[in-house]
C-alpha positions as CSV (number, residue, x, y, z in Angstrom):
1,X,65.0,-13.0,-3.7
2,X,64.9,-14.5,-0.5
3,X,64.7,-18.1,0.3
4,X,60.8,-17.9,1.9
5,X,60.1,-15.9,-1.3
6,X,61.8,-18.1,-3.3
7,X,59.7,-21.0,-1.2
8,X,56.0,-19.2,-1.5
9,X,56.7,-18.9,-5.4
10,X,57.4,-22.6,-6.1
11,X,54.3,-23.3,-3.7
12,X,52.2,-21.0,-6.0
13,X,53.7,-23.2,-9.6
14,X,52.9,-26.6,-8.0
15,X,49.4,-25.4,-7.3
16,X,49.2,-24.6,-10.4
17,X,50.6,-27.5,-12.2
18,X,48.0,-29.6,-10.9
19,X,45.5,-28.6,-13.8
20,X,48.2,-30.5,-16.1
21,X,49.1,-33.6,-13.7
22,X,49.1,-34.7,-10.2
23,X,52.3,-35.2,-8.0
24,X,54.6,-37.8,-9.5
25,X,54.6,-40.2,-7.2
26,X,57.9,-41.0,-4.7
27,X,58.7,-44.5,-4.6
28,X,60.3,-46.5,-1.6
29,X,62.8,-48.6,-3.9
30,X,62.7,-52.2,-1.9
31,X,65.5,-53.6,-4.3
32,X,67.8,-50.7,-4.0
33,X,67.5,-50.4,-0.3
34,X,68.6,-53.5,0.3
35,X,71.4,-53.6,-1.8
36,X,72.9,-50.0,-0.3
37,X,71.5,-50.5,3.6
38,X,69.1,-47.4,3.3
39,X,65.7,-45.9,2.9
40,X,66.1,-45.3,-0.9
41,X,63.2,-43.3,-2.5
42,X,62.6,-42.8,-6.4
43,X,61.0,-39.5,-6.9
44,X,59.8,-40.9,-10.3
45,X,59.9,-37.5,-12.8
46,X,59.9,-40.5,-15.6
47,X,56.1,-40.7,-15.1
48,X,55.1,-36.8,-16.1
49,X,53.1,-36.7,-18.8
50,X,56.1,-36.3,-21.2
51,X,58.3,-38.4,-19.2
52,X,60.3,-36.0,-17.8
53,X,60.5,-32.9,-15.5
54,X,61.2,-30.4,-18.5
55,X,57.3,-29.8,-18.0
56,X,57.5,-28.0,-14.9
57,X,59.6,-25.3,-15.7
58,X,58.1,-25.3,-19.6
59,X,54.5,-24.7,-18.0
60,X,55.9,-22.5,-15.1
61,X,57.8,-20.1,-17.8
62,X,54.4,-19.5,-19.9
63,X,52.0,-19.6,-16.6
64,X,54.1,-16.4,-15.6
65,X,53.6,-14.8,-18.9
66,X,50.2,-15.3,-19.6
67,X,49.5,-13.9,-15.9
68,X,51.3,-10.7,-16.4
69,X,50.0,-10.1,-19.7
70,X,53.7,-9.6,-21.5
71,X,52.7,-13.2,-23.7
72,X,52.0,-12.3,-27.5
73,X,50.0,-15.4,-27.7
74,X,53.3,-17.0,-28.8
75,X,56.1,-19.3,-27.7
76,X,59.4,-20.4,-29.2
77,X,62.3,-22.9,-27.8
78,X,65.0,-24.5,-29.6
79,X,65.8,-28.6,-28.5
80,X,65.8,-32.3,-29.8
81,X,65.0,-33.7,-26.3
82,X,62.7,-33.3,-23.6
83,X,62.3,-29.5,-23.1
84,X,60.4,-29.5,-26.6
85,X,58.7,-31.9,-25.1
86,X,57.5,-30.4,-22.2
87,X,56.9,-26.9,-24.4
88,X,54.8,-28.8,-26.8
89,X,52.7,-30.3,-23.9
90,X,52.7,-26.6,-22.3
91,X,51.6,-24.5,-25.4
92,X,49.0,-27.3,-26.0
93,X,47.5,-27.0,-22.4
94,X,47.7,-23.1,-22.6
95,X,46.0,-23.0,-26.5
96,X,48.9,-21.1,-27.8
97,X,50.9,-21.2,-30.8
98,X,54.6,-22.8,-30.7
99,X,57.1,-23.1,-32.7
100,X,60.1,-25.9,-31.6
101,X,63.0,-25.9,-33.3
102,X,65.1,-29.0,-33.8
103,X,68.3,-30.3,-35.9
104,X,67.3,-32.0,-39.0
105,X,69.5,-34.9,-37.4
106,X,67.2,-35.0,-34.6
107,X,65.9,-38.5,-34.5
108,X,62.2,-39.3,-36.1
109,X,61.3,-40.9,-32.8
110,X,61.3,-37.7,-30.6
111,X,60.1,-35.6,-33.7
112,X,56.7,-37.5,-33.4
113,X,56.6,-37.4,-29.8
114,X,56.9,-33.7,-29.7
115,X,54.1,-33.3,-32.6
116,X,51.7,-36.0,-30.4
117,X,52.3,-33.9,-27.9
118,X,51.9,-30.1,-29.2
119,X,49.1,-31.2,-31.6
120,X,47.9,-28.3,-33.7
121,X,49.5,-25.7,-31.2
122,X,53.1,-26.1,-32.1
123,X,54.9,-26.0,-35.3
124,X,58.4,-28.0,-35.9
125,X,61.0,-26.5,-37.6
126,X,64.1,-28.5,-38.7
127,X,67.1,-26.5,-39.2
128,X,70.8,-27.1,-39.0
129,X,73.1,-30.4,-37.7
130,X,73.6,-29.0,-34.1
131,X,71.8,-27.0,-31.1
132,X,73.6,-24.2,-31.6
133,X,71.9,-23.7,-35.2
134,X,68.5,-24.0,-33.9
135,X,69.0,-21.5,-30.9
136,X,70.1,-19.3,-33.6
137,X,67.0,-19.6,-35.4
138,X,65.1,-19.1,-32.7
139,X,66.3,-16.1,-31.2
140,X,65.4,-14.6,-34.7
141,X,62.6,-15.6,-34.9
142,X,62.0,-13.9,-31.3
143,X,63.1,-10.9,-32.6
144,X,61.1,-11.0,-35.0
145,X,57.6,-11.8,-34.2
146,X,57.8,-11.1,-30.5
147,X,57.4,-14.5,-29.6
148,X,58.7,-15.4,-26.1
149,X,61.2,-18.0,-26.0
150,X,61.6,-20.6,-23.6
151,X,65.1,-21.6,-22.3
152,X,65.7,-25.1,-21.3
153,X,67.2,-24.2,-18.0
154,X,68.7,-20.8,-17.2
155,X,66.1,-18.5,-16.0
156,X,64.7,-17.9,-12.8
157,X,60.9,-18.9,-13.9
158,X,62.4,-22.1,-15.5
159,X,64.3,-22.7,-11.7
160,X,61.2,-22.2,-9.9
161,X,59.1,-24.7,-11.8
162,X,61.8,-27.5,-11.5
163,X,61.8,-27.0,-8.0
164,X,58.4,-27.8,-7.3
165,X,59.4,-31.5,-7.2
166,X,60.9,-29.7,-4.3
167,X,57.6,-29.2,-2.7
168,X,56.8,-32.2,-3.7
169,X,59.1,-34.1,-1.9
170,X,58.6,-32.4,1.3
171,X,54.7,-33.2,1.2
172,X,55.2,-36.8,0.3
173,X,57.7,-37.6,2.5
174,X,55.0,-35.6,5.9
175,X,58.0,-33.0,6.7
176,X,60.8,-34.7,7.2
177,X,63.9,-34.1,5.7
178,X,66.0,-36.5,3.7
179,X,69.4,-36.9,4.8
180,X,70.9,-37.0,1.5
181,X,69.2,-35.3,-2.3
182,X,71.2,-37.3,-5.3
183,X,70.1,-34.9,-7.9
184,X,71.4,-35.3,-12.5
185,X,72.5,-32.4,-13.7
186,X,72.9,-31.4,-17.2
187,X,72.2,-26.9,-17.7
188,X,71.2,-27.1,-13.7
189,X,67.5,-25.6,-13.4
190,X,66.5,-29.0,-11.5
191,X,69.5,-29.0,-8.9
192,X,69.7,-25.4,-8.4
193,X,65.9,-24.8,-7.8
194,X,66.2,-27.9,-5.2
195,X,69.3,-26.2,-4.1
196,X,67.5,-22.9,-3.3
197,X,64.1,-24.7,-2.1
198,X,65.9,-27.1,0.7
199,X,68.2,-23.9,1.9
200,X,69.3,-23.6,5.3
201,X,70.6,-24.9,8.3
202,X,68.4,-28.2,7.8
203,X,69.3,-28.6,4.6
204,X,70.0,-32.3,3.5
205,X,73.4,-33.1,2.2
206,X,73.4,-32.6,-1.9
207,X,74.8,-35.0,-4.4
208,X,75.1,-34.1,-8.1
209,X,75.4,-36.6,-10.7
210,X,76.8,-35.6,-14.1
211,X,77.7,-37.8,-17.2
212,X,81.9,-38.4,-17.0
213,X,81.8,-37.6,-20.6
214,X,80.0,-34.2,-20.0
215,X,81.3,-32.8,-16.5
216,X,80.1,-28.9,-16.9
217,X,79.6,-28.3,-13.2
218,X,82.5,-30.1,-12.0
219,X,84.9,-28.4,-14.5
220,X,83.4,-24.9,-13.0
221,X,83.5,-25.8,-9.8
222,X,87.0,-26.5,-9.9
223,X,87.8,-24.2,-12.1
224,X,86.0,-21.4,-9.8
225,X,84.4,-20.1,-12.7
226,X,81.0,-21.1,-15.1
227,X,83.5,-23.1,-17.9
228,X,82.5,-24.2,-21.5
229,X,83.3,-27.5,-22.2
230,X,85.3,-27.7,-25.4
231,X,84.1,-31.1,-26.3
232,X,81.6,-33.7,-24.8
233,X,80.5,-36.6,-24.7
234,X,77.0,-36.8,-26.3
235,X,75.7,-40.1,-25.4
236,X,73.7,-39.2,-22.3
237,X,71.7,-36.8,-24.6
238,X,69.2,-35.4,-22.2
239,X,72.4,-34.1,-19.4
240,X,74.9,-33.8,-22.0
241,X,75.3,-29.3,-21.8
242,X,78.7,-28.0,-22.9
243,X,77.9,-25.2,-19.9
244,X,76.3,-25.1,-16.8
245,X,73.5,-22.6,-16.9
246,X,74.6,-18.8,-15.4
247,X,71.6,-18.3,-13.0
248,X,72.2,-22.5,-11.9
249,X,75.8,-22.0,-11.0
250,X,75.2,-19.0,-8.9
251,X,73.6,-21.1,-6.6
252,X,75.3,-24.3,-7.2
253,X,79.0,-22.7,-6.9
254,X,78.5,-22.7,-3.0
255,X,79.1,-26.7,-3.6
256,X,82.5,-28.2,-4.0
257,X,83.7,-30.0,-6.7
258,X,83.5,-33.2,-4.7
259,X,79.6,-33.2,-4.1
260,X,79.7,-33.7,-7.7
261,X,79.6,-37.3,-9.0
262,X,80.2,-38.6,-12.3
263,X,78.8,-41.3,-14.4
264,X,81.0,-43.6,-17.0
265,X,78.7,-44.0,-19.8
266,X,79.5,-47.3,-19.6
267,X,78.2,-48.4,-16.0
268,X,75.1,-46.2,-16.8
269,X,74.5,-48.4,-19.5
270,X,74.4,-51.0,-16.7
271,X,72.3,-49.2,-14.3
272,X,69.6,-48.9,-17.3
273,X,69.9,-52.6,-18.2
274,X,69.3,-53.6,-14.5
275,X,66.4,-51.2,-13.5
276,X,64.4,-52.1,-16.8
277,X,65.1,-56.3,-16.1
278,X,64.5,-56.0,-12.6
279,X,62.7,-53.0,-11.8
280,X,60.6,-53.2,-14.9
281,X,61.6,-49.2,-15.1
282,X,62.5,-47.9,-18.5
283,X,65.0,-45.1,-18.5
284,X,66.8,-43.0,-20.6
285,X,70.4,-42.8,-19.9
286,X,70.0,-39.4,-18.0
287,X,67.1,-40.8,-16.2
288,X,69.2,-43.3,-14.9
289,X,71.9,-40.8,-13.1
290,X,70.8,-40.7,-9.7
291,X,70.4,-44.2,-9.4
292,X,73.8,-45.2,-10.8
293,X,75.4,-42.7,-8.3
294,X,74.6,-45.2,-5.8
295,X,77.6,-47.3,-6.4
296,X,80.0,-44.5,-5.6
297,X,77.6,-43.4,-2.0
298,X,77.7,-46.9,-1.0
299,X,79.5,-46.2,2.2
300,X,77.8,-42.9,3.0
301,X,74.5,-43.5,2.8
302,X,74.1,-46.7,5.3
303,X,71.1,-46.2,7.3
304,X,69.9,-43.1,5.8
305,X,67.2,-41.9,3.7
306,X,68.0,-40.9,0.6
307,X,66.0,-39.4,-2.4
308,X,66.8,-40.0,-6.0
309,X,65.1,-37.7,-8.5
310,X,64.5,-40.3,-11.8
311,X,64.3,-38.3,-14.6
312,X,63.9,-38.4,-18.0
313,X,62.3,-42.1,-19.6
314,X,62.2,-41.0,-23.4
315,X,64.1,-44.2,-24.5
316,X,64.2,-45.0,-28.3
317,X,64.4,-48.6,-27.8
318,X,66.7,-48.9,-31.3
319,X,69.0,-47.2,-28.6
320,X,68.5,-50.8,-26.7
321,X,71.8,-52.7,-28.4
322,X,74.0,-50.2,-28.3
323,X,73.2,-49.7,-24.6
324,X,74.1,-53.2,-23.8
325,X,77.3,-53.1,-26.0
326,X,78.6,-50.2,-23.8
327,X,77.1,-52.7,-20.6
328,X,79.4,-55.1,-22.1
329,X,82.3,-53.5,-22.5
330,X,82.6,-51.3,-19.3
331,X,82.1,-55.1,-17.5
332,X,84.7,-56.2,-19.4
333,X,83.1,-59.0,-20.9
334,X,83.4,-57.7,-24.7
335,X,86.4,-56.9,-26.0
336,X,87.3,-56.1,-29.6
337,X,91.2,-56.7,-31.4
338,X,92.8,-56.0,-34.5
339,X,94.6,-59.5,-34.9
340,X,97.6,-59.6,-37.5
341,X,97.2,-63.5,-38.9
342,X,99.3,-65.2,-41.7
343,X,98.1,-65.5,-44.7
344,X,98.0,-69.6,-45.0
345,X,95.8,-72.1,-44.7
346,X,94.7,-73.4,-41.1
347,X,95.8,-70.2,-39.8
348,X,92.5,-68.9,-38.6
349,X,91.7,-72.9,-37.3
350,X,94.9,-72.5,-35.3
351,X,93.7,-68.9,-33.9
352,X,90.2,-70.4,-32.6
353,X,92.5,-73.2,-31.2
354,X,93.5,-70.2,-28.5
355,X,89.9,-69.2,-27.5
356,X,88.4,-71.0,-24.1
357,X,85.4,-72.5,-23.4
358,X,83.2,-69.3,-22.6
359,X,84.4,-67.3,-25.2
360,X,82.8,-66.7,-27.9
361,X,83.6,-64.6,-31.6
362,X,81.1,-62.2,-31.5
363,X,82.6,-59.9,-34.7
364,X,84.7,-60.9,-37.6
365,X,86.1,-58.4,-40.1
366,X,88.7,-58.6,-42.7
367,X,90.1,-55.7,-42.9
368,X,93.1,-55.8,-45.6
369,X,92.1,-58.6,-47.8
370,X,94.6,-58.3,-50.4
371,X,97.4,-58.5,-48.1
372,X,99.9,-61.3,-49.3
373,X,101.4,-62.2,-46.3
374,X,99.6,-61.1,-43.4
375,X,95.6,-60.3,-43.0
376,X,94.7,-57.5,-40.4
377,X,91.4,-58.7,-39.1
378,X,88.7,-56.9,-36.5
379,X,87.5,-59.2,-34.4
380,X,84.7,-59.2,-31.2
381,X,85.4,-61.5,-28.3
382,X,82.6,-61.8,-25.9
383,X,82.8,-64.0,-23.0
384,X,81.7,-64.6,-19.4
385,X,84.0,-64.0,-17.0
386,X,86.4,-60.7,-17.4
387,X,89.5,-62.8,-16.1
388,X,88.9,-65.1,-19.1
389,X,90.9,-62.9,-21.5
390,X,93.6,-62.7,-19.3
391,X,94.1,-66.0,-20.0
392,X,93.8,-65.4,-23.9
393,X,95.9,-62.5,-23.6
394,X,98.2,-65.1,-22.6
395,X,97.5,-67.4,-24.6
396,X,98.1,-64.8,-27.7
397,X,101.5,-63.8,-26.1
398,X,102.6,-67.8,-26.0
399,X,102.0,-68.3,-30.0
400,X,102.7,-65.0,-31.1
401,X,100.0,-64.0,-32.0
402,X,100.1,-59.3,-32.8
403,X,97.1,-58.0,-31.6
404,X,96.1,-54.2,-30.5
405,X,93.0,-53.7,-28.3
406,X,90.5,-50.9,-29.3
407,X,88.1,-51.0,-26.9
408,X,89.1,-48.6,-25.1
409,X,90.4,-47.0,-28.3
410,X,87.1,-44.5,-28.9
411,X,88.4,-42.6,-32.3
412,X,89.5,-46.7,-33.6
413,X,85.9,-48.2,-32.3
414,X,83.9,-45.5,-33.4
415,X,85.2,-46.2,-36.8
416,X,85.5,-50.0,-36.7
417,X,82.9,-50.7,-34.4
């Protein structure tokens, strides 16, 4: 397909979305342009109806369908996150029968939000621990009822809707051209439809933002071949994909791996915290990509105009204290230890003897409580100022004191912690 073609078609699905919701809105960001010297827009995809852009492609896939007459009247898609989301919100629109199918482990939270949103049009099915059971199940159930199913990303209807923020962008901002697109990434269907819709010479320079605990793209690009992760990180749940989407990475492979950023879960965690204190903007920890990019384009983007595509908000606020535990520890300012004390009295008195001022026992855990003549205890330091535990560190090494530090440790934390 050629790019105007390409162009016309993603003209024709923003049109059309319009019966479901007008053009999110894109932001001039006053706080981030200061901090980074540039025109910094939001294009805010958090404010959809379902909080996300996964409607765009949802509605674009069944539009299509329903037009051409190949639709049996019903839909199918397997996912815990925001493509059911947007499906439910599409079959509802449409008046069509759905069926999404989800891990039973999928949390309660985006369960409801799925049923609010389908209503009586879409039916939840929970089946299996992981994503791979549910695809399963739907593809049978494809097979067997005729039912269409939607894919969260790789297809070239899906493409084509998630590029209408494209066209979007284009309109908002009166023609002109940004000189930089900071696009997430997680199967690809967003950043290869904006890929294919800014084509050409005036294309703007593209940045792609993955999660460091989930680099799909990057792996493939340097690789030089679409590569399965073989283990991921799953925090950032809504760009977490073990591999880049086929019909995304045939566009996306003309980048190289260094147009491809990556997030530390960690800082991320940051980036959230700041944008909903400040900004007042909650986001989920994909949502909050783009924007956390910004620290690593510091020095390219002085002076320019720059576009951020903010996408997903569908944060479970019980997410909220584990978020700023991961703030925490990236900053340094948490750290935990296994301690090895003596098993007498005024031991532990002597131990808080060593902590300063600002620092402040945030955990305490014995862990071998019979021991005669040493205790192993977990313990959480928090403080204010990373350079404070070099100067407990210190302290430890002057008295001592054994300690190991797992915070960095993720099999130990994820167990103690």
């Amino acid at each position: 397909m050629s790019d105007n073609e390409f162009s016309r078609r993603v003209a024709v699905a923003e049109e059309a979305l319009r019966a479901l919701f007008p053009a999110t809105p894109l932001q001039l960001n006053e706080h981030l342009s200061a901090r980074y010297d540039a025109r910094i827009f939001l294009k805010r995809e958090d404010l959809t109806p379902v909080r996300s852009y996964k409607i765009r492609g949802a509605f674009n896939f069944m539009r299509k369908r329903i037009a051409n007459g190949s639709a049996t009247g019903r839909f199918c898609c397997a996912s815990a996150g925001n493509h059911a989301q947007g499906f439910a919100f599409a079959c509802r629109h449409f008046g069509l029968e759905g069926r999404v199918y989800m891990p039973v482990t999928t949390p309660q939270q985006k369960i409801d939000k799925t049923r609010v949103f389908g209503g009586d049009a879409v039916e939840i099915e929970l089946i299996g621990d992981f994503f791979d059971d549910c695809y399963a199940a739907a593809k049978a159930y494809s097979a067997e009822t005729g039912a269409a199913m939607v894919p969260p990303f790789d297809h070239e209807d899906i493409v084509e809707g998630q590029a209408t923020v494209g066209q979007e962008i284009a309109a908002q901002l009166d023609g002109e051209r940004p000189d930089m697109l900071v696009l997430p990434v997680g199967g690809g269907g967003l950043a290869s439809g904006l890929a294919r819709y800014y084509a050409g010479e005036a294309s703007p320079d593209f940045r792609f933002v993955e999660p460091l605990g989930a680099p799909s793209l990057r792996t493939s690009l340097t690789k030089g071949e679409r590569t399965r992760l073989p283990q991921l990180d799953g925090f950032v749940d809504g760009a977490a994909v073990a591999e880049i989407g086929a019909l995304p990475y045939e566009t996306l492979s003309r980048f190289t791996p260094d147009d491809v950023l990556l997030s530390p879960e960690g800082r991320l965690c940051q980036t959230m915290l700041e944008m909903l204190n400040l900004e007042g903007i909650v986001l989920e920890p994909a949502g909050a990509l783009a924007i956390d990019a910004l620290r690593d384009l510091k020095d390219e983007i002085r002076g320019k105009t720059v576009v951020l595509v903010v996408s997903g908000g569908n944060f479970d606020f019980e997410r909220l204290p584990d978020v700023k535990e991961r703030a925490l520890r990236f900053e340094g300012l948490k750290k935990y230890f296994i301690l090895r004390l003596a098993q007498r009295p005024g031991a532990l008195k002597d131990f808080l003897d060593y902590l300063g001022p600002d620092d402040d026992i945030a955990r305490f855990e014995y862990l071998k409580k019979s021991a005669r003549d040493f205790a192993s205890i977990l313990i959480g330091i928090e403080t204010k100022d990373p350079a404070n535990f070099e100067g407990l560190l210190a302290r430890f090494a002057e008295n001592g004191v054994s300690y190991q530090d797992i915070t960095d440790n993720n099999i130990l934390a994820d167990l103690l912690i």
